[in-house]
C-alpha positions as CSV (number, residue, x, y, z in Angstrom):
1,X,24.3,0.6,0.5
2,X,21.9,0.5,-2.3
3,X,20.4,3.3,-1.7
4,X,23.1,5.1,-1.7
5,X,21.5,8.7,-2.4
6,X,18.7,8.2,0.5
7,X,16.2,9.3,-1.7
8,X,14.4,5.5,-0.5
9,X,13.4,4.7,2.6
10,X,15.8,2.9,4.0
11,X,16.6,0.6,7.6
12,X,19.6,1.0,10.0
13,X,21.7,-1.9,10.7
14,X,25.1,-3.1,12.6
15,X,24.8,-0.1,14.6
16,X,27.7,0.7,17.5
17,X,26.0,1.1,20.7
18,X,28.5,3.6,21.3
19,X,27.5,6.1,18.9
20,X,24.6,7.6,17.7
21,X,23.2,6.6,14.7
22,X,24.5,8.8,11.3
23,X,23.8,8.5,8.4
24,X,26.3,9.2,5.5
25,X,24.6,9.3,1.6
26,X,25.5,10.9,-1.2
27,X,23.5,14.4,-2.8
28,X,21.5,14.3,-6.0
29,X,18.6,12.3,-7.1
30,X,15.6,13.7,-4.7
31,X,15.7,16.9,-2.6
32,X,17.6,17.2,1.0
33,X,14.3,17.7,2.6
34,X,13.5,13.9,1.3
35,X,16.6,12.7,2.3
36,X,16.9,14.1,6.0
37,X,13.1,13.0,6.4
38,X,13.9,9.5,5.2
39,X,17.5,9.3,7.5
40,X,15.4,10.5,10.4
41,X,12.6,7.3,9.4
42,X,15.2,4.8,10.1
43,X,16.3,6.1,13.4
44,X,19.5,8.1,12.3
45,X,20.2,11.3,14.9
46,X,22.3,12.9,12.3
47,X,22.3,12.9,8.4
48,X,25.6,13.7,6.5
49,X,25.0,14.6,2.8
50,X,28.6,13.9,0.5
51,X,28.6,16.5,-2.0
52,X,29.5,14.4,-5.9
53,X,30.9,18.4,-7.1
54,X,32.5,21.5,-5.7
55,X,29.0,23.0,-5.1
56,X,28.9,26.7,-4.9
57,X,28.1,28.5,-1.7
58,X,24.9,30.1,-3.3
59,X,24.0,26.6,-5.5
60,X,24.0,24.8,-1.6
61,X,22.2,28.1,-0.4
62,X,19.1,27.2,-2.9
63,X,19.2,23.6,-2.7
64,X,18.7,24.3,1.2
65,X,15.8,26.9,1.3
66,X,13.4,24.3,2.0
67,X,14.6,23.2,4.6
68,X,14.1,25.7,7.0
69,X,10.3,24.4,6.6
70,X,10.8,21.3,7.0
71,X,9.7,19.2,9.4
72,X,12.6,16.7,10.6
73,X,14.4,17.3,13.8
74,X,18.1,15.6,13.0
75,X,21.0,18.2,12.4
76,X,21.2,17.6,8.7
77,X,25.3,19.0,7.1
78,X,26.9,18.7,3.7
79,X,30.6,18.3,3.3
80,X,32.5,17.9,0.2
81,X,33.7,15.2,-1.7
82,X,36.9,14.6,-0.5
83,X,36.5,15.4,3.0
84,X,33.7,13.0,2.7
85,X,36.0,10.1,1.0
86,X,38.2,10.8,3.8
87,X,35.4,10.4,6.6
88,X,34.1,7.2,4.8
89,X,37.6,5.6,5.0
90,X,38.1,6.9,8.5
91,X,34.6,4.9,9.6
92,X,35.4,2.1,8.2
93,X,39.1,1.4,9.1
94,X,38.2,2.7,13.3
95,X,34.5,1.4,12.5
């Protein structure tokens, strides 16, 4: 995806029926509160944010204030690095 970071707006494509529509991206370049708003734009029920460092607890605490405030309604997580290199594989090998 080019847009790798969701800090764009962005489409949804080749969705599974099956599934709700997730979106995984990458932190850095814009605030969460951007990405999450532009995820929920292009249909996605649930935005997944890959951490690029071993973020501390209280770094992820401030980068996540704003959120409380804002106003988008999908379930919005972070996960680290490697569990998110593992999840990424995982999606695209069972798809």
């Amino acid at each position: 995806m080019e847009n790798s970071d969701g800090c764009k707006n962005f489409s949804l494509s080749n969705l599974n029926e099956e599934f709700p529509p997730m979106v995984m991206i990458s932190e850095g370049n814009c605030n969460i509160k951007q990405k999450a708003a532009n995820a929920e734009h292009a249909g996605a029920e649930m935005l997944i944010i890959i951490r690029m460092n071993e973020t501390s607890h209280t770094e992820l605490a401030e980068k996540t204030h704003d959120m409380v405030n804002m106003s988008v309604d999908i379930p919005t997580i972070t996960i680290s690095f490697q569990n998110g290199s593992k999840l990424s594989e995982l999606m695209r090998t069972k798809g």
